[in-house]
C-alpha positions as a LaTeX table, in Angstrom:
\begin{tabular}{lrrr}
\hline
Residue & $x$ (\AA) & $y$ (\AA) & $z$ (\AA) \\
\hline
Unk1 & 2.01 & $-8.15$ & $-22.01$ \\
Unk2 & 1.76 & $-11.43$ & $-20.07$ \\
Unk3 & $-1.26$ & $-12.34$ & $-18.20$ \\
Unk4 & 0.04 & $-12.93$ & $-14.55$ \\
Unk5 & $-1.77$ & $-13.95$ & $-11.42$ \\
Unk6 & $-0.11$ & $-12.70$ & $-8.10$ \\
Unk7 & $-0.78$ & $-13.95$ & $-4.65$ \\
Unk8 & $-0.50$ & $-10.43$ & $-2.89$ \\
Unk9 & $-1.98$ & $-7.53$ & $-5.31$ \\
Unk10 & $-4.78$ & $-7.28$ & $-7.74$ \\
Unk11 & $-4.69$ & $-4.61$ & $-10.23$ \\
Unk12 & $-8.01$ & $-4.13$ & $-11.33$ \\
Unk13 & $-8.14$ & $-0.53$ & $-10.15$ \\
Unk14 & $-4.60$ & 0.13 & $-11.60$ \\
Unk15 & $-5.51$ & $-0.67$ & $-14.66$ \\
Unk16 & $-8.94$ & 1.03 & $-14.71$ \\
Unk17 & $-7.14$ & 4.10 & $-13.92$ \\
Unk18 & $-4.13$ & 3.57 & $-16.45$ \\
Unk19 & $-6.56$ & 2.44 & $-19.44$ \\
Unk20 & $-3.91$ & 1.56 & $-22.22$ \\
Unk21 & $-1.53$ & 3.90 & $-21.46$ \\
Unk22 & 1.46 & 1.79 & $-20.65$ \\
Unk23 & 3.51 & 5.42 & $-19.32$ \\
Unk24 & 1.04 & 5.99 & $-16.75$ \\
Unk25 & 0.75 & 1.72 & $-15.74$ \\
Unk26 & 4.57 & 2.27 & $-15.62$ \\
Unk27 & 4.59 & 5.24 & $-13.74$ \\
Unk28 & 1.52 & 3.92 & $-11.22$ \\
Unk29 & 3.42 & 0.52 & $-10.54$ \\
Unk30 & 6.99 & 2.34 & $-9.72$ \\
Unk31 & 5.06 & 4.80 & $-7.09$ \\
Unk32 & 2.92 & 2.86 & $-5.68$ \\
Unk33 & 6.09 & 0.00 & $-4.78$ \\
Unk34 & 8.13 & 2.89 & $-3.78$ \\
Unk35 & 6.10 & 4.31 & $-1.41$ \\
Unk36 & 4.62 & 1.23 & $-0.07$ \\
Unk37 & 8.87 & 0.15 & 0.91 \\
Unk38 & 9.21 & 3.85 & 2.29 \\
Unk39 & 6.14 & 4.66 & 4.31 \\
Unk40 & 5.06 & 0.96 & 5.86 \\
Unk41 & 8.50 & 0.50 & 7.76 \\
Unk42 & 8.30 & 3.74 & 9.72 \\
Unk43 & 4.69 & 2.62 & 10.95 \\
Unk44 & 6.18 & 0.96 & 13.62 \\
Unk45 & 8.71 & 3.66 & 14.62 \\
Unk46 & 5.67 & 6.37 & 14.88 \\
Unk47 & 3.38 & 4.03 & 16.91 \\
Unk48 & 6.58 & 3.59 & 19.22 \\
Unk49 & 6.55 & 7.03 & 19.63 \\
Unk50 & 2.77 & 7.41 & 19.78 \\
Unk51 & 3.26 & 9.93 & 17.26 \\
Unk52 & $-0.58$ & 9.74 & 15.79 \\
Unk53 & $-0.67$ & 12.98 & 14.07 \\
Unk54 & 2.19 & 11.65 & 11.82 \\
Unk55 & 0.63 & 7.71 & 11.14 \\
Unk56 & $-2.41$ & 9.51 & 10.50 \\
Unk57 & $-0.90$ & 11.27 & 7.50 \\
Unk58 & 1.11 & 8.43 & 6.50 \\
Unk59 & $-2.37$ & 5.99 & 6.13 \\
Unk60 & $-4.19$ & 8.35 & 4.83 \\
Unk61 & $-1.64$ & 8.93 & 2.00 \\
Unk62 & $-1.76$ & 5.13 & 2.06 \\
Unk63 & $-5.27$ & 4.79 & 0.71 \\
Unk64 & $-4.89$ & 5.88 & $-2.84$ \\
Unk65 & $-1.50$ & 3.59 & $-2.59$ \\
Unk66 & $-3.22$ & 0.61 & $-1.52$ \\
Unk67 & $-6.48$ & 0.96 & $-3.81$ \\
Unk68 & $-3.42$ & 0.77 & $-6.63$ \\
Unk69 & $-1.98$ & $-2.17$ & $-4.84$ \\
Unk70 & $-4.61$ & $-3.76$ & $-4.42$ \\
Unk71 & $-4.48$ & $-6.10$ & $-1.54$ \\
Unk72 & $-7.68$ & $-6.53$ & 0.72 \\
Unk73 & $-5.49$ & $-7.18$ & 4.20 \\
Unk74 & $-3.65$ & $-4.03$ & 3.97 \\
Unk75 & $-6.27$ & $-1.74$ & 2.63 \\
Unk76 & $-8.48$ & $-3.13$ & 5.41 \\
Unk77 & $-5.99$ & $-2.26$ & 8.40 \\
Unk78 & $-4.80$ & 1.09 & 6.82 \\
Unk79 & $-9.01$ & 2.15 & 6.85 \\
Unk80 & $-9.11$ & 0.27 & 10.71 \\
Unk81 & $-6.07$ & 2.85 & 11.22 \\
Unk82 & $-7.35$ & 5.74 & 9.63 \\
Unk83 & $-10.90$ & 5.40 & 11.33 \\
Unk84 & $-9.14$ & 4.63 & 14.84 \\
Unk85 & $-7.20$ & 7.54 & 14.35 \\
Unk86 & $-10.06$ & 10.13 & 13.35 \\
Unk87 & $-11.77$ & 9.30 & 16.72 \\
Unk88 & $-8.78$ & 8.99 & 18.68 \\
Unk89 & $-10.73$ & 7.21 & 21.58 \\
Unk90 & $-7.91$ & 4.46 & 21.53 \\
Unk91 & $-5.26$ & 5.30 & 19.17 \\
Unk92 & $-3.04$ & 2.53 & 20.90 \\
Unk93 & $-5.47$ & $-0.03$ & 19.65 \\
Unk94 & $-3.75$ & 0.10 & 15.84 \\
Unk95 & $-0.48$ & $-1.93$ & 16.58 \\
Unk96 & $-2.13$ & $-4.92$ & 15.36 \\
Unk97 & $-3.20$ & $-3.26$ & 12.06 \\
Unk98 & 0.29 & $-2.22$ & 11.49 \\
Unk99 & 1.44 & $-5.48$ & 12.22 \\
Unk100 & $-0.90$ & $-6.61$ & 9.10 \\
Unk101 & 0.58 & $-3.51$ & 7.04 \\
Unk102 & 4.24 & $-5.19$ & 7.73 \\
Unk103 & 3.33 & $-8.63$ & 7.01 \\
Unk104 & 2.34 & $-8.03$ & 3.90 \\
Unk105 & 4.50 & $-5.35$ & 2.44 \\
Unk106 & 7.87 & $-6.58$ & 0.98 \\
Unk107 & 5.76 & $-9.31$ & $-1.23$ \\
Unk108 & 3.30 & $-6.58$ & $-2.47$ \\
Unk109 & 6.07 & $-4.46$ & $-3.86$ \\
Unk110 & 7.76 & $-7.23$ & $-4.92$ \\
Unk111 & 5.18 & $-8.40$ & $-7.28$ \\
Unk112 & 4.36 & $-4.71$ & $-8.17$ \\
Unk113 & 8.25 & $-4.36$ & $-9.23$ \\
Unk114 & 7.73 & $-8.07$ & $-10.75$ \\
Unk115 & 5.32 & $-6.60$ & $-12.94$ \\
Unk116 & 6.50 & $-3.19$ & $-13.72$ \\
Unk117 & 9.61 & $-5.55$ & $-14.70$ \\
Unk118 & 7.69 & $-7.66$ & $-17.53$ \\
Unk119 & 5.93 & $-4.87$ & $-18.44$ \\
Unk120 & 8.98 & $-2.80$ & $-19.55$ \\
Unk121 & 11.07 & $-6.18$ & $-20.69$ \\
Unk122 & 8.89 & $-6.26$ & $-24.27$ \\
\hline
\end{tabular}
């Protein structure tokens, strides 16, 4: 398997956590893209809503995901949106975090797929 450096993951703990079991890599990379392109896009519909109970869930589903992903940005605004959302003193404060979680997004799954792609090609 190629050696390939990404601009927008790093996946040191993913591959810790896989060892050399390409099954589980496979399995890890899939997940972690698909629910990175399902949960991040409905961020912004919840904070609309001020539903806080539900982005609450969603980031702290998001941790494990991230750790995975392994890009710094995102897994620093998904804690900055947990933590803000365990004291609740000004829940409204997180739109700016989310806005990190969106920027960044489309290219980490991207290169996840990318990878789970030239992984699998061999």
């Amino acid at each position: 398997m190629p050696l390939t450096n990404y601009e927008f993951i790093d996946l040191n703990y993913l591959n810790r956590v896989a060892g050399d079991d390409l099954q589980t890599r496979a399995t890890l990379l899939d997940l972690v893209a698909r629910e990175i392109l399902d949960i991040i896009p409905r961020l912004s519909v919840l904070y609309s809503g001020q539903a806080w109970g539900d982005i609450k869930d969603h980031v702290h589903r998001m941790k494990t995901t991230l750790a995975f992903a392994g890009n710094a940005d995102m897994g620093a605004a998904n804690n900055q949106i947990w933590k803000a959302l365990v004291a609740m003193d000004a829940p409204e404060a997180i739109g700016p975090m989310i806005q990190v979680l969106e920027a960044n997004y489309r290219q980490v799954a991207r290169e996840l797929q990318t990878e789970l792609h030239l992984m699998t090609a061999d």
